[in-house]
Backbone as XML, in Angstrom:
<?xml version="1.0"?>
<chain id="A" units="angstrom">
  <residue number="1" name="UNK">
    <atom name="N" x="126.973" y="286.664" z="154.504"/>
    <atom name="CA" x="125.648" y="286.782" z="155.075"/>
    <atom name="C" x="124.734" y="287.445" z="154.046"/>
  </residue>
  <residue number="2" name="UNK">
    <atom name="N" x="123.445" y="286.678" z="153.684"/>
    <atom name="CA" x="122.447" y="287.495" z="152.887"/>
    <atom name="C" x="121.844" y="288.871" z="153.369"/>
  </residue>
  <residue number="3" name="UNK">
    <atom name="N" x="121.371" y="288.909" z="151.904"/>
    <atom name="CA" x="120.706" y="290.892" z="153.257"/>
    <atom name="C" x="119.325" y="290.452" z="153.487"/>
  </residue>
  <residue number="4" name="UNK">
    <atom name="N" x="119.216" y="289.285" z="153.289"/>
    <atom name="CA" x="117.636" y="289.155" z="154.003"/>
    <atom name="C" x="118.481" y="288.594" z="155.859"/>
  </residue>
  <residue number="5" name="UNK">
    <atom name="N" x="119.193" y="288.377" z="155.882"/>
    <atom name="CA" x="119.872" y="287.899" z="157.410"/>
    <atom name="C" x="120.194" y="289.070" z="157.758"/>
  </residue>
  <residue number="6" name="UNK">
    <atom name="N" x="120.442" y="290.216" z="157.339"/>
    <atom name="CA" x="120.635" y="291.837" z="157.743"/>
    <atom name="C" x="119.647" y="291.948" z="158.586"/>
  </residue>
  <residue number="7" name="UNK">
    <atom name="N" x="120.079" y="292.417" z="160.029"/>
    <atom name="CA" x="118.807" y="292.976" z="160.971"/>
    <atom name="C" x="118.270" y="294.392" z="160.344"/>
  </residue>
  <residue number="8" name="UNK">
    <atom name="N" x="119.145" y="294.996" z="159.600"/>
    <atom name="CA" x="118.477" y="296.253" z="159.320"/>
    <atom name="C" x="117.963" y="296.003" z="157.944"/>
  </residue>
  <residue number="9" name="UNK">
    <atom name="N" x="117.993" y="295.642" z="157.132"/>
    <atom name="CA" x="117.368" y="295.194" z="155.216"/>
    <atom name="C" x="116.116" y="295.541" z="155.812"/>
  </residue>
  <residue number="10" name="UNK">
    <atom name="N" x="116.038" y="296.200" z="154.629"/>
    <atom name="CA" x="114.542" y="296.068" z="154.616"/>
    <atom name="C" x="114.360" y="295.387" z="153.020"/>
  </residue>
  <residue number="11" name="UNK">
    <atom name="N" x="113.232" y="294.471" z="153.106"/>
    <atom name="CA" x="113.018" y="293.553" z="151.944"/>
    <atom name="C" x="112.219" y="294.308" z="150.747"/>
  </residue>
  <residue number="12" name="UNK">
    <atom name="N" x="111.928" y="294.969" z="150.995"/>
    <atom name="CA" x="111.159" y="295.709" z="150.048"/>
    <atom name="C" x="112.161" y="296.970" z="149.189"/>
  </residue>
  <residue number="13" name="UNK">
    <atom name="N" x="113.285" y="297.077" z="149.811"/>
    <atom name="CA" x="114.179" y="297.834" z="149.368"/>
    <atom name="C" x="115.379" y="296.892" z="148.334"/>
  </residue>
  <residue number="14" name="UNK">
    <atom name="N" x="115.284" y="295.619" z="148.889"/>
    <atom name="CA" x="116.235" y="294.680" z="147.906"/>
    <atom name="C" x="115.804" y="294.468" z="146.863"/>
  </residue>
  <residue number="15" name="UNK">
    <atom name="N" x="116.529" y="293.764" z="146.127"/>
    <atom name="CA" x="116.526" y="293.312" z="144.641"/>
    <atom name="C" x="116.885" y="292.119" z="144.224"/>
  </residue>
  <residue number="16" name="UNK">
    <atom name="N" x="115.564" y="290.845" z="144.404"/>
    <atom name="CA" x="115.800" y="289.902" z="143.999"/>
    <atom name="C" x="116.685" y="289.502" z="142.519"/>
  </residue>
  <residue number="17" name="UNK">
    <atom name="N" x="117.422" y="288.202" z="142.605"/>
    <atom name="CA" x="118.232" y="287.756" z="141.526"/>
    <atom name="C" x="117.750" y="286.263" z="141.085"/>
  </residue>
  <residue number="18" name="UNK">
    <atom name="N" x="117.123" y="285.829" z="140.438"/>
    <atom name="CA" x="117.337" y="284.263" z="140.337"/>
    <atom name="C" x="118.153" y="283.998" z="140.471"/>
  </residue>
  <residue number="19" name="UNK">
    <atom name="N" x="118.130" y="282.412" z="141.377"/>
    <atom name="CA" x="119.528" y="281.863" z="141.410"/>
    <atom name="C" x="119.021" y="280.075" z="140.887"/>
  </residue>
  <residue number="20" name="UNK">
    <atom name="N" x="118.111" y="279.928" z="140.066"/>
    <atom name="CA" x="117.600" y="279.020" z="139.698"/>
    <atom name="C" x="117.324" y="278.958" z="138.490"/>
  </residue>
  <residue number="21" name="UNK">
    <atom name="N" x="117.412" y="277.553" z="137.835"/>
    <atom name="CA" x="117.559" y="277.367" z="136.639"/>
    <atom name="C" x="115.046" y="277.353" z="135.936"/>
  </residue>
  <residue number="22" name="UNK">
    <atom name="N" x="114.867" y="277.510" z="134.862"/>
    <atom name="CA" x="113.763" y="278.108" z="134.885"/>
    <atom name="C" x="113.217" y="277.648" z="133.580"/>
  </residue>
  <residue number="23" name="UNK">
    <atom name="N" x="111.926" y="277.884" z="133.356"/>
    <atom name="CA" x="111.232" y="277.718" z="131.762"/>
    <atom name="C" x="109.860" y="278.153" z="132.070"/>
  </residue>
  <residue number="24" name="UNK">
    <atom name="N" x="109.363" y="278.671" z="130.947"/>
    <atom name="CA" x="108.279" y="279.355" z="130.994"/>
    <atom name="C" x="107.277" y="277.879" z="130.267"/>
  </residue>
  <residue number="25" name="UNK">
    <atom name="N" x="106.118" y="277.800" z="130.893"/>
    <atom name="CA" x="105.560" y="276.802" z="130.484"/>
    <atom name="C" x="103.772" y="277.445" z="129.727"/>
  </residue>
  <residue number="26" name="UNK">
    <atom name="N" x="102.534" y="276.881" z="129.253"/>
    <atom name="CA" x="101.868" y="277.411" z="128.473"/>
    <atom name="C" x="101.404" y="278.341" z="129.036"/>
  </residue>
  <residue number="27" name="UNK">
    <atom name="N" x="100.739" y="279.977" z="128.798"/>
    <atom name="CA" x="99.897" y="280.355" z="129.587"/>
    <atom name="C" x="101.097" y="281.298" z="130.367"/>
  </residue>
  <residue number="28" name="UNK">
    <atom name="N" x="102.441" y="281.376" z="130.122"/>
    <atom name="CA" x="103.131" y="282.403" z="130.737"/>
    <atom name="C" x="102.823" y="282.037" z="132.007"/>
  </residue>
  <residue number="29" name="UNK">
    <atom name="N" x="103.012" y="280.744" z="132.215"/>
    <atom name="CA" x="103.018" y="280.470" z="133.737"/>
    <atom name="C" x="105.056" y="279.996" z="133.702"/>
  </residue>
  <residue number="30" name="UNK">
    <atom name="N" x="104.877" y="280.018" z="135.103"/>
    <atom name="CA" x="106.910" y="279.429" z="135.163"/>
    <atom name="C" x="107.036" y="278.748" z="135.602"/>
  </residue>
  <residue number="31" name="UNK">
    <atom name="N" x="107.900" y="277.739" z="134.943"/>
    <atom name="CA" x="108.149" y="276.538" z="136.079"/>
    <atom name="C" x="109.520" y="276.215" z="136.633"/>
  </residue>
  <residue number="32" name="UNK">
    <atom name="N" x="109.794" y="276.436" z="137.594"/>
    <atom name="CA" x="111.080" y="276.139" z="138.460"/>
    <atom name="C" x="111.724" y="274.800" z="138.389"/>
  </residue>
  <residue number="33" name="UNK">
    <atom name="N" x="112.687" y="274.631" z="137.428"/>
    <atom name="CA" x="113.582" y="273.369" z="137.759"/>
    <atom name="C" x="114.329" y="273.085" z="139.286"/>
  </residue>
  <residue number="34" name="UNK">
    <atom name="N" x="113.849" y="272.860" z="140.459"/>
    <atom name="CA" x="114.315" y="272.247" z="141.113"/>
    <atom name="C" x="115.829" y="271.618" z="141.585"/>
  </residue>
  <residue number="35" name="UNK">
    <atom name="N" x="116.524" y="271.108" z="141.839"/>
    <atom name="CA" x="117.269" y="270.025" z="141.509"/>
    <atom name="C" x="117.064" y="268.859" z="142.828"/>
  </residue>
  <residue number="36" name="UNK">
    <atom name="N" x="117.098" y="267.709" z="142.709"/>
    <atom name="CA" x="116.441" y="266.863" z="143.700"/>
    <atom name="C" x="117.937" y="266.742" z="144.683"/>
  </residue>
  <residue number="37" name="UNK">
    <atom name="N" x="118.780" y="266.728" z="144.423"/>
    <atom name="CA" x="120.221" y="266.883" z="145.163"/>
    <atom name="C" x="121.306" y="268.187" z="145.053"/>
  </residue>
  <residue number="38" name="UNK">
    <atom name="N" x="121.849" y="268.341" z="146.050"/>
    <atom name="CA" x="122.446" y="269.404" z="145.952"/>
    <atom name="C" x="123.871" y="268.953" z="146.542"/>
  </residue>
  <residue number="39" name="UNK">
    <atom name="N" x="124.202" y="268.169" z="147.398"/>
    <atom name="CA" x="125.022" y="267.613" z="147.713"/>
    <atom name="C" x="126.137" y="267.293" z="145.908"/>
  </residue>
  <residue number="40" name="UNK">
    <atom name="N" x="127.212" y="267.831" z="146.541"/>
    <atom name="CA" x="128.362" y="267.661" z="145.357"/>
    <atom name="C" x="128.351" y="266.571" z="145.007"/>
  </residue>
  <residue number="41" name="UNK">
    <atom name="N" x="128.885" y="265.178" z="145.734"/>
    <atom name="CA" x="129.303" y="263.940" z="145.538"/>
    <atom name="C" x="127.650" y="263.145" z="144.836"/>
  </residue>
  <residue number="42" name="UNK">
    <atom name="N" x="126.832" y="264.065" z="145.749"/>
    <atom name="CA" x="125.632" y="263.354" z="144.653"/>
    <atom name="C" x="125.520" y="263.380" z="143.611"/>
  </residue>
  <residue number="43" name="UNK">
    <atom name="N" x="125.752" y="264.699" z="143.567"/>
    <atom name="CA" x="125.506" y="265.149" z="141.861"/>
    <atom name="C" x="126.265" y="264.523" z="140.932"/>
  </residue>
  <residue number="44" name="UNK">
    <atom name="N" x="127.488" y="264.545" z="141.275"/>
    <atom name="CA" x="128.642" y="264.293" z="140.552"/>
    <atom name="C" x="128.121" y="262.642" z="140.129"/>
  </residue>
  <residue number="45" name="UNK">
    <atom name="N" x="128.130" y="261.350" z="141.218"/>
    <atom name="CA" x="127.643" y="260.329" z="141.077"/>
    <atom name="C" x="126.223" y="259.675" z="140.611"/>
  </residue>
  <residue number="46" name="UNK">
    <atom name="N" x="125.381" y="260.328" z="140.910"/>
    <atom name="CA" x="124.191" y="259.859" z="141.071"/>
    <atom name="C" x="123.212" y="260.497" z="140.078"/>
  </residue>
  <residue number="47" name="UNK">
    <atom name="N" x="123.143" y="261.731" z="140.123"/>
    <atom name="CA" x="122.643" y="262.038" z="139.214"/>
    <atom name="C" x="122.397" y="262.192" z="137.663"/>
  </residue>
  <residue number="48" name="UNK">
    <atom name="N" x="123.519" y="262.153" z="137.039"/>
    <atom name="CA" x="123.676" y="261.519" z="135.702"/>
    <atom name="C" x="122.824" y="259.819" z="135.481"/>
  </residue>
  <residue number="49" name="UNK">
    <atom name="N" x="122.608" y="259.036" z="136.480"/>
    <atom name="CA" x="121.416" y="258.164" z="135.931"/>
    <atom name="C" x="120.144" y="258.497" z="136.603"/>
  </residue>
  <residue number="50" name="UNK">
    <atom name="N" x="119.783" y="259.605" z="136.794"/>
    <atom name="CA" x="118.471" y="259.833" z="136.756"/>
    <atom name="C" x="117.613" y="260.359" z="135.920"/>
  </residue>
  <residue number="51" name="UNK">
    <atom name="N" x="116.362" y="259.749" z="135.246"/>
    <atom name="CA" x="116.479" y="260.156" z="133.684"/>
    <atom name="C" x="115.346" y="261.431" z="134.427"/>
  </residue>
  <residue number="52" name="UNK">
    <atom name="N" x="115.074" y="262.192" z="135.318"/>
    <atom name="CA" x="114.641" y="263.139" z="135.894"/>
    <atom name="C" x="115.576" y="264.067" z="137.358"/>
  </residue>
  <residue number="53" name="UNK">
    <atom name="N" x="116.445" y="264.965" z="136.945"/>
    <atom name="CA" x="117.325" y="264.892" z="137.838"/>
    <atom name="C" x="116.446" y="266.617" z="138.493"/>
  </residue>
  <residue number="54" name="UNK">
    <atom name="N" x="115.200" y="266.859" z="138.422"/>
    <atom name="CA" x="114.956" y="267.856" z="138.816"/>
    <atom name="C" x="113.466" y="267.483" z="138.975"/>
  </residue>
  <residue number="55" name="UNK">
    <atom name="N" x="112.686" y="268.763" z="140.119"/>
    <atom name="CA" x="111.848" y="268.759" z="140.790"/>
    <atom name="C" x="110.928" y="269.782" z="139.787"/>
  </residue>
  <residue number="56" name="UNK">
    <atom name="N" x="109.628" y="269.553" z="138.983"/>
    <atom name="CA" x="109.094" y="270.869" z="138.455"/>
    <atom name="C" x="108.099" y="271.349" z="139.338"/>
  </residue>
  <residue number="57" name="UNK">
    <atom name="N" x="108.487" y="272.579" z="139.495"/>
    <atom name="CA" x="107.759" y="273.521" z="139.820"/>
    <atom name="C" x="107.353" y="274.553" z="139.575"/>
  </residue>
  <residue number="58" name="UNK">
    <atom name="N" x="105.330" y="274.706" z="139.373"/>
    <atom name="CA" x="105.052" y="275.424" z="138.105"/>
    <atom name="C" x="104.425" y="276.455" z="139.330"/>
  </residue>
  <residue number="59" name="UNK">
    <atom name="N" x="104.406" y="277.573" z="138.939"/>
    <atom name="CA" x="104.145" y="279.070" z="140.153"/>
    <atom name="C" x="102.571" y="278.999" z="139.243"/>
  </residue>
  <residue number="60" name="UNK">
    <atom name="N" x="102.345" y="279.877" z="140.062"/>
    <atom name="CA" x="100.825" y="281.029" z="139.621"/>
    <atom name="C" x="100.614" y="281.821" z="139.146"/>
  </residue>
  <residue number="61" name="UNK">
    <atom name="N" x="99.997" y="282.635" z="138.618"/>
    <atom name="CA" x="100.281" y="283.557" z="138.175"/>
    <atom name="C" x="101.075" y="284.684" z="138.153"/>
  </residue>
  <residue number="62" name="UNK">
    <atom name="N" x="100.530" y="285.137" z="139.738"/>
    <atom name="CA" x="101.357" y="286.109" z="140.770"/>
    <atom name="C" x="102.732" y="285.605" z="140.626"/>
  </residue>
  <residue number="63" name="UNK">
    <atom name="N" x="102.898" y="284.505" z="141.440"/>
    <atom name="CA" x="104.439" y="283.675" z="141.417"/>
    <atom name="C" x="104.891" y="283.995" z="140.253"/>
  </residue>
  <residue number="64" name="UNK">
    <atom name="N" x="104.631" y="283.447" z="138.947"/>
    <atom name="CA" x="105.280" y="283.959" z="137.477"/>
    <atom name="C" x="105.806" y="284.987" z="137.305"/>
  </residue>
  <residue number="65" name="UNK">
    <atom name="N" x="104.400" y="285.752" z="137.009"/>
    <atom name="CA" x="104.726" y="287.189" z="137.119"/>
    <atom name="C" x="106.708" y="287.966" z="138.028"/>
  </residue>
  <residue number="66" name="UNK">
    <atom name="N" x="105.890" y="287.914" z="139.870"/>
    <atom name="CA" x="106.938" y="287.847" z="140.476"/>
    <atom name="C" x="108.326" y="287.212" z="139.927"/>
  </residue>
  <residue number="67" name="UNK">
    <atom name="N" x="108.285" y="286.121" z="139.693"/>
    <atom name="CA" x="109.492" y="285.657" z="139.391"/>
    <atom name="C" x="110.583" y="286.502" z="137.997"/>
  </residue>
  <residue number="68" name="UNK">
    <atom name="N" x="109.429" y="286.385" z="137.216"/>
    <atom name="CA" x="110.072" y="287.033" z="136.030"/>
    <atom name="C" x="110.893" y="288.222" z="136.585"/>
  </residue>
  <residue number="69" name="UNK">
    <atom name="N" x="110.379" y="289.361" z="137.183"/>
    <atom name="CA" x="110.468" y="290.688" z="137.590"/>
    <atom name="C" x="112.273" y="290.225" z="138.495"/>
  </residue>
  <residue number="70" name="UNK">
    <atom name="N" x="112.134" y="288.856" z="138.823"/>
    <atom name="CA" x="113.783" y="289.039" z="139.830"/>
    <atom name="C" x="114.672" y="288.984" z="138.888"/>
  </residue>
  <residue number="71" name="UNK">
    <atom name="N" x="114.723" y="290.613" z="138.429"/>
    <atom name="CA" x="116.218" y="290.647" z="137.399"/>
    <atom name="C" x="117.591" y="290.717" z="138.331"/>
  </residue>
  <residue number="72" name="UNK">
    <atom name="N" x="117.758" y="291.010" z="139.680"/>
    <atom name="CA" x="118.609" y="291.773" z="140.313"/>
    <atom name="C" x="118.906" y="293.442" z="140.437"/>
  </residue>
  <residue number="73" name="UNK">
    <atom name="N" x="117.978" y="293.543" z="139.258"/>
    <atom name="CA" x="117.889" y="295.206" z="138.967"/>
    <atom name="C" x="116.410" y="295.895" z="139.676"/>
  </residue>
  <residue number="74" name="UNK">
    <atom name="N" x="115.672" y="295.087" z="140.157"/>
    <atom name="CA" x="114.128" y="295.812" z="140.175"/>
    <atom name="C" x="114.344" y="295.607" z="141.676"/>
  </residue>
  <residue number="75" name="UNK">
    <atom name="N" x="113.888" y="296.474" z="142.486"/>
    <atom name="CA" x="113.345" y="296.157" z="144.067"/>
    <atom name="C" x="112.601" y="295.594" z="144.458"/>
  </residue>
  <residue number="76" name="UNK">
    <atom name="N" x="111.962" y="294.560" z="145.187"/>
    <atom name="CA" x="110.699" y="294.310" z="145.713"/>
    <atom name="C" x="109.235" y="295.365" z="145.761"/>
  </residue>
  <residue number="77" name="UNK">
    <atom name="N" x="109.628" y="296.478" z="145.981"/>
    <atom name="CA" x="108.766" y="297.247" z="146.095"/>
    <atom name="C" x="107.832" y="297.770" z="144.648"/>
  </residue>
  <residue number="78" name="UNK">
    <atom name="N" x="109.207" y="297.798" z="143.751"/>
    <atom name="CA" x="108.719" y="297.893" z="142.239"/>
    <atom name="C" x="108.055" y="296.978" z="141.363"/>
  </residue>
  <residue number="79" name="UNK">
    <atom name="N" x="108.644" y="295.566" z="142.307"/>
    <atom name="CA" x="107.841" y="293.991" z="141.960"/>
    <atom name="C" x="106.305" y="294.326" z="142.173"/>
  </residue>
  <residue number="80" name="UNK">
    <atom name="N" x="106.116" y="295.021" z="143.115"/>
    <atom name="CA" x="104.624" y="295.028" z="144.174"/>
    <atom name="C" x="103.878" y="295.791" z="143.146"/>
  </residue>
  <residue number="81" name="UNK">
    <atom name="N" x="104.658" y="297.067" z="142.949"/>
    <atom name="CA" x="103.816" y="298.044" z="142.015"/>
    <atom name="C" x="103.681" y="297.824" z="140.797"/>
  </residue>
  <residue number="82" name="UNK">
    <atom name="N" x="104.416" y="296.877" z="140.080"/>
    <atom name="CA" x="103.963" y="297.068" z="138.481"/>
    <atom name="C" x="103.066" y="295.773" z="138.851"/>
  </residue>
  <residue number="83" name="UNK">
    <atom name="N" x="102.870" y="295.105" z="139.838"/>
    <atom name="CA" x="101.667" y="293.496" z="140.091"/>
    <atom name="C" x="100.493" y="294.098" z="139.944"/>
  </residue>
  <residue number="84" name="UNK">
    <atom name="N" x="100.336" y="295.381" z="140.757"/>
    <atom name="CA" x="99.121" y="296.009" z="141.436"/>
    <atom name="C" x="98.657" y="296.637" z="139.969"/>
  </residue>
  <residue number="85" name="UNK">
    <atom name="N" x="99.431" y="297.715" z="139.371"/>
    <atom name="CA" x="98.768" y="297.754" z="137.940"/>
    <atom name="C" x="98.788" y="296.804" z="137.100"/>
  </residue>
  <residue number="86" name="UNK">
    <atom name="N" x="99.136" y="295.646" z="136.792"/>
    <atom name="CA" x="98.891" y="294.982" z="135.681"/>
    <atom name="C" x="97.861" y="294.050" z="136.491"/>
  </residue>
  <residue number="87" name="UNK">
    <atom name="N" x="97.184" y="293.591" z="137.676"/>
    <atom name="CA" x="96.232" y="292.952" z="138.284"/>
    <atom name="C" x="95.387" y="293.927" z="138.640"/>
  </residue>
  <residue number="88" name="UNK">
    <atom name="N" x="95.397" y="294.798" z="138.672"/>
    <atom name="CA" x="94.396" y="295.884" z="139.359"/>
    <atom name="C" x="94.160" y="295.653" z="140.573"/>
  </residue>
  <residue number="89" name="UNK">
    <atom name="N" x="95.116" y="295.067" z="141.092"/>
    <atom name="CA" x="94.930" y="294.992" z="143.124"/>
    <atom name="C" x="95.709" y="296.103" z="143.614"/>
  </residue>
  <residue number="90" name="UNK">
    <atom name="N" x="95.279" y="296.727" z="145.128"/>
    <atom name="CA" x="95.843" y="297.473" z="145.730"/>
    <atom name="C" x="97.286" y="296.935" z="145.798"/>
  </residue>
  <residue number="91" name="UNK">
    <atom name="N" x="97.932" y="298.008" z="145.811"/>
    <atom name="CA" x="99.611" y="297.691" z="146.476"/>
    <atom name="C" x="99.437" y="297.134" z="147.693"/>
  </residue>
  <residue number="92" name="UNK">
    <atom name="N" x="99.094" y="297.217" z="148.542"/>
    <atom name="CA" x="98.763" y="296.907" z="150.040"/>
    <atom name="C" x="98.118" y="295.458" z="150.375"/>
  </residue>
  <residue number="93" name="UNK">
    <atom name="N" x="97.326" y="295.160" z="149.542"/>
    <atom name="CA" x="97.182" y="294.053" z="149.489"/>
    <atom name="C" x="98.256" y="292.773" z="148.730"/>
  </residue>
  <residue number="94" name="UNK">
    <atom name="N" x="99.027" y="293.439" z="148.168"/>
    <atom name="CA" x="100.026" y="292.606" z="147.964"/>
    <atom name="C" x="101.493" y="292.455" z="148.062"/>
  </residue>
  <residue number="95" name="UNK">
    <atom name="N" x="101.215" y="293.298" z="149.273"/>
    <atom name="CA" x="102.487" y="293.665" z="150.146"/>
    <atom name="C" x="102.731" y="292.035" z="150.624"/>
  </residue>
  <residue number="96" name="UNK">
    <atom name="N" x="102.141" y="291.540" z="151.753"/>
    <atom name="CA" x="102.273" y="290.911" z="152.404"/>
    <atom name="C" x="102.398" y="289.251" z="151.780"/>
  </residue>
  <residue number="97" name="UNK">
    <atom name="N" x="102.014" y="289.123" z="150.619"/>
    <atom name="CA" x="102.083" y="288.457" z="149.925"/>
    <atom name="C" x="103.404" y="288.144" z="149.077"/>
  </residue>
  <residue number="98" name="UNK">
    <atom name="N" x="103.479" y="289.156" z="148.553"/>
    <atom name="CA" x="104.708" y="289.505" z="147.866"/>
    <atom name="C" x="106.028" y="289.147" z="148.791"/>
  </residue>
  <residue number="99" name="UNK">
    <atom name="N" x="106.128" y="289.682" z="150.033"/>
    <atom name="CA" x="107.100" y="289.723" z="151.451"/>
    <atom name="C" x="107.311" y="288.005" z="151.374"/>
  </residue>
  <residue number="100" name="UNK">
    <atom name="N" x="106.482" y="287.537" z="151.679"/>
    <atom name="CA" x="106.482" y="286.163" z="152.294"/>
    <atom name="C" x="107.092" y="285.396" z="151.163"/>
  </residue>
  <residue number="101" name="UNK">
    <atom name="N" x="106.928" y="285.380" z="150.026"/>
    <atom name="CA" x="106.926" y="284.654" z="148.797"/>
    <atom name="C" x="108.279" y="285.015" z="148.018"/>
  </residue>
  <residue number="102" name="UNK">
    <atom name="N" x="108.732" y="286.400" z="148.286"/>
    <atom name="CA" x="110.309" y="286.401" z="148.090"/>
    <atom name="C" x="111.494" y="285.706" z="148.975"/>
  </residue>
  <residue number="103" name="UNK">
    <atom name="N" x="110.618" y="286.005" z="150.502"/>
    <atom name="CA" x="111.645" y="285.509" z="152.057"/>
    <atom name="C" x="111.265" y="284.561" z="151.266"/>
  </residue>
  <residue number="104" name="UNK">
    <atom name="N" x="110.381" y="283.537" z="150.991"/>
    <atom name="CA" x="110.572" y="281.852" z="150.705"/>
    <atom name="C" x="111.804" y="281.441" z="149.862"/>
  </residue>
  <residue number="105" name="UNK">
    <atom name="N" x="111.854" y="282.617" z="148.809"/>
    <atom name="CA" x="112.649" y="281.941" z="147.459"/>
    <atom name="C" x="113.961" y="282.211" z="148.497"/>
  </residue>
  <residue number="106" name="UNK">
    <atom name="N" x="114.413" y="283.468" z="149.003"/>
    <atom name="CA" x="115.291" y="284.098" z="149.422"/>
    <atom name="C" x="116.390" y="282.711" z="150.234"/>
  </residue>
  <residue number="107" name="UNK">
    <atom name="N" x="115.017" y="282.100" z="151.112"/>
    <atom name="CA" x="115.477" y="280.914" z="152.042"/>
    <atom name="C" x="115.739" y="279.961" z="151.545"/>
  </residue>
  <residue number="108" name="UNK">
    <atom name="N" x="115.155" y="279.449" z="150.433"/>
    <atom name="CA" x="115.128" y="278.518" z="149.974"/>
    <atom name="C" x="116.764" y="278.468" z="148.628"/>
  </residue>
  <residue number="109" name="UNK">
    <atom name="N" x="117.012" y="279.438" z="148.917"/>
    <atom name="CA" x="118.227" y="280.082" z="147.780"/>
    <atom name="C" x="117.782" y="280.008" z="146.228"/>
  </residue>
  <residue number="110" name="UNK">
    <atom name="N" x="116.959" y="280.152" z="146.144"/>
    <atom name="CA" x="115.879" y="280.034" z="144.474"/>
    <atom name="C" x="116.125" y="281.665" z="144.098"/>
  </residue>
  <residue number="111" name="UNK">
    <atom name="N" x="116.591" y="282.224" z="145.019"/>
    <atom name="CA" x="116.194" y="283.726" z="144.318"/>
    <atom name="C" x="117.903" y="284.524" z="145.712"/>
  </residue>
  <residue number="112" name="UNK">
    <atom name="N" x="118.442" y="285.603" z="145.055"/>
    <atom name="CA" x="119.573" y="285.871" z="145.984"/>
    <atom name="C" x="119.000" y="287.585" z="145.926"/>
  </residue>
  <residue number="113" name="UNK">
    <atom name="N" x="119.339" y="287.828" z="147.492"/>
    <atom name="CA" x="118.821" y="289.231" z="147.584"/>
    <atom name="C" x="120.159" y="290.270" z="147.615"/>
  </residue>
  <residue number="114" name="UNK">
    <atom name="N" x="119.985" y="291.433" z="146.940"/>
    <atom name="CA" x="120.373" y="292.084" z="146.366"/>
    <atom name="C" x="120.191" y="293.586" z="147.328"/>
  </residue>
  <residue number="115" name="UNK">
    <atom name="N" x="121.260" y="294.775" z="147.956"/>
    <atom name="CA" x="120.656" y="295.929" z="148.319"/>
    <atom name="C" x="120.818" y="296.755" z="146.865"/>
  </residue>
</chain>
């Protein structure tokens, strides 16, 4: 069970991990390799003739940023605070932002949470 499925986690106390393959594209933006199948027997079969066997997906700034920061070593909360000084936004305002956009990766298994 993940600790984002923990009734007690608190998300801001975890420590995102990538669990996705990655490249930094111009502009220190990131782009998420995808994979279009995940299914074993697909992969194994099918995917070797696809001369694109992945989905790109390029984040935002924030997203970048964020992403970089999921060493498995940093907390969410520390994600929030070094955003807020290097953007000059309140912490608070990018609480809620931050929350939603890790639970995504978290769900999506792009990112593995960490206590």
């Amino acid at each position: 069970m993940s600790a984002l499925m923990s009734e007690h986690a608190n998300l801001f106390e975890l420590k995102p991990q990538r669990n996705l393959e990655w490249e930094t594209a111009e502009g220190d933006y990131v782009v998420l390799l995808v994979p279009k199948f995940r299914n074993r027997w697909v992969v194994k079969w099918f995917v070797p003739m696809l001369a694109k066997p992945n989905i790109r997906v390029r984040l935002d700034p924030f997203g970048s940023y964020c992403w970089q920061q999921c060493d498995g070593k940093t907390m969410v909360r520390d994600i929030g605070e070094r955003m807020a000084a290097r953007y000059g936004e309140p912490v608070d305002s990018l609480v809620e932002r931050i929350g939603k956009f890790v639970a995504t990766l978290a769900r999506d298994k792009f990112v593995l949470l960490h206590p």
